[in-house]
N, C-alpha and C positions, 0 to 999 in steps of 0.2 A: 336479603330482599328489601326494598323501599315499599315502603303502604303509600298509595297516592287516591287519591279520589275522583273523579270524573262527573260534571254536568250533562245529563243526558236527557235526550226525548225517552218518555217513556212508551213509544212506539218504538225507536229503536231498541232499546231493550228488550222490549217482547220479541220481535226481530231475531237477535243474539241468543236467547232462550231458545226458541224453538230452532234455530242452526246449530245448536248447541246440540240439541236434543235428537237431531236427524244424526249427526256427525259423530253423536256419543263424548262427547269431549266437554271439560267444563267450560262456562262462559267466561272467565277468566282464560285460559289455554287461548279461547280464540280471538279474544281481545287482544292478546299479547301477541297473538299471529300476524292482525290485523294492525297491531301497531310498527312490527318488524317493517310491514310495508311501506311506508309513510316515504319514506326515500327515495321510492321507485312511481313516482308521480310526476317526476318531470320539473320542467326550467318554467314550465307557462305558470305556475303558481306564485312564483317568488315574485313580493313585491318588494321595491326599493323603497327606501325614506318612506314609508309609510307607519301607519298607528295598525297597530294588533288588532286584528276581526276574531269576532267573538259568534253564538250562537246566534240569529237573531232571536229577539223575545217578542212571542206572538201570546197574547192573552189565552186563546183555549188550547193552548198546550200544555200537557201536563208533566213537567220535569221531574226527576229521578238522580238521585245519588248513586254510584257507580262505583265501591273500592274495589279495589286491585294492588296488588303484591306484583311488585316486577324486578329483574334482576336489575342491580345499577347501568349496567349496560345500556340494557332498553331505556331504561328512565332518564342518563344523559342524552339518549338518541331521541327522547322526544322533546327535551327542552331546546334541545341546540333545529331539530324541524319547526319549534314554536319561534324560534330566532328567525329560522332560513324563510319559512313559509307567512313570514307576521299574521299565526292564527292562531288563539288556544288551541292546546292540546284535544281539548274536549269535541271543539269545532273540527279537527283534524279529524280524530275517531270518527264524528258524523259524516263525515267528505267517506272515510274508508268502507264505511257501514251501507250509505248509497249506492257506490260506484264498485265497490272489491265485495261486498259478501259472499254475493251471489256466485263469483267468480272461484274465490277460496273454496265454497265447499262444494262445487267442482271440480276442482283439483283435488282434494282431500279425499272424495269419492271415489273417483277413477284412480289413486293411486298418483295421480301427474305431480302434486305437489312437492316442488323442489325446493321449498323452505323447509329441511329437515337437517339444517347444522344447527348450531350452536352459534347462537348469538355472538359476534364479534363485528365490532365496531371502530374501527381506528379512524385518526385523522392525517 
């Protein structure tokens, strides 16, 4: 397992805590869920010849450090998404955390969730 660390809103952490908490699963499991997704976003993200987007920094937000243990797998699959998508990984997380959570643990509820292999990643 790779130790890596994540920039986070500390709104979205509470976020992840409490979908955590409905779901029964730790916040790590769903992060890691949440990051298997990252690929399944589509061509409209990818920017060419550009500089890497980061979190924006807004004075009254309050950030949060985030470790995570992830299999080698996932951890090349998100630096080569930090390649493809020119975003930190962290800003990534944040996109999946908006747009997918809510979505994920409906699927994980109802049983629909058909992320249930094993991480495998080829190029």
């Amino acid at each position: 397992m790779i130790e890596t660390t994540f920039n986070m809103n500390a709104e979205e952490i509470l976020r992840l805590r409490r979908a955590s908490e409905i779901l029964g699963i730790s916040m790590s499991a769903l992060v890691r869920r949440l990051l298997r997704n990252l690929g399944r976003r589509g061509v409209k993200n990818i920017r060419i010849l550009s500089r890497v987007r980061y979190q924006a920094e807004d004075g009254d937000v309050e950030w949060k450090l985030f470790h995570l243990r992830m299999p080698p797998q996932l951890y090349e699959k998100c630096l080569d998404a930090r390649k493809l998508f020119k975003c930190s990984v962290s800003f990534l997380l944040s996109v999946e955390i908006r747009e997918n959570l809510e979505k994920i643990i409906h699927a994980i509820k109802t049983g629909n969730d058909v992320d249930n292999y094993s991480e495998t990643y080829v190029i």
